[in-house]
C-alpha positions in Angstrom: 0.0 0.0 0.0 1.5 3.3 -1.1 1.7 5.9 1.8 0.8 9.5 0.5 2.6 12.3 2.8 0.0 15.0 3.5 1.5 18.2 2.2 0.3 21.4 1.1 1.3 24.0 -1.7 0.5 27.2 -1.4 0.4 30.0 -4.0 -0.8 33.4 -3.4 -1.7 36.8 -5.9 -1.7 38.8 -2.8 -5.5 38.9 -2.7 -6.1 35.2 -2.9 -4.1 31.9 -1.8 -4.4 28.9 -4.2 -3.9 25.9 -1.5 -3.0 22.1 -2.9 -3.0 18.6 -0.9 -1.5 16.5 -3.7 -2.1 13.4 -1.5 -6.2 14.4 -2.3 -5.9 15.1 -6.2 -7.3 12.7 -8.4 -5.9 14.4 -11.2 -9.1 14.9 -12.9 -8.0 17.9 -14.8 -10.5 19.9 -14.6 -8.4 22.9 -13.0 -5.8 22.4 -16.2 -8.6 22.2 -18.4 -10.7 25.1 -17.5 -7.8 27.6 -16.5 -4.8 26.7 -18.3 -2.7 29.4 -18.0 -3.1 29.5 -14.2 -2.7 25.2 -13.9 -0.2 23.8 -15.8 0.9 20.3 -14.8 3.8 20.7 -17.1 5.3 23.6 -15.5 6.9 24.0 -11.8 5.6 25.4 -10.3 2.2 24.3 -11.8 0.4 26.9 -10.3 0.7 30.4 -11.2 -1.8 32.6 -9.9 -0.4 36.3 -11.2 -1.6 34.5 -14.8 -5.2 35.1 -13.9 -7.5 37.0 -12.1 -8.9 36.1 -8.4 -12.4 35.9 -9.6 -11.2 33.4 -12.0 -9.2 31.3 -10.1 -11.9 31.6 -7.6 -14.2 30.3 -9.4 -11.8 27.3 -10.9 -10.6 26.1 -7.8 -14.2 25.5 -6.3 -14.8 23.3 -9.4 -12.3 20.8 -8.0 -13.7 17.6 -7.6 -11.7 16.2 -4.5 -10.9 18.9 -2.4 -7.0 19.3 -2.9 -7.8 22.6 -4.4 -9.1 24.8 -1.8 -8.8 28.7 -1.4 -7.8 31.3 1.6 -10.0 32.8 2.4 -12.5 30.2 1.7 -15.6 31.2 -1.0 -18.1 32.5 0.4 -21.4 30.4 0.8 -23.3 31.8 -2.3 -19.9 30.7 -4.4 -20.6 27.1 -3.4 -24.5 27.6 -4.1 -23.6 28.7 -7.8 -20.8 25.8 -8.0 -23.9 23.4 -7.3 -26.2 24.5 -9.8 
């Protein structure tokens, strides 16, 4: 059984912070897919949030399907009501 060390990334455009737990990515790529200039798997590091705007990132991060992208602050509630919808 593989062991997965429980790290986080963080990377911050001075109004938001971009936080990662690799050992919770199930590499779906949806954060690649939908923002590609800020998420770029072949890059290090693979997050670049100065490529993009917080709104944007905002609203790409809460699109993650397993929780390893999360944001500080957090969204606020009616972000996670649209992100259901």
């Amino acid at each position: 059984m593989e062991i997965k060390r429980k790290i986080s990334k963080r990377y911050s455009n001075g109004e938001i912070t971009v936080i990662w737990q690799p050992h919770l990515c199930i590499h779906s790529g949806l954060c690649a897919a939908g923002l590609p200039k800020v998420f770029d798997p072949s890059r290090r590091p693979w997050v670049d949030p100065q490529a993009a705007g917080t709104i944007e990132i905002r609203n790409q991060v809460i699109m993650c399907p397993s929780g390893a992208l999360t944001l500080d602050p957090p969204p606020k509630l009616e972000d996670l009501k649209r992100k259901s919808e």
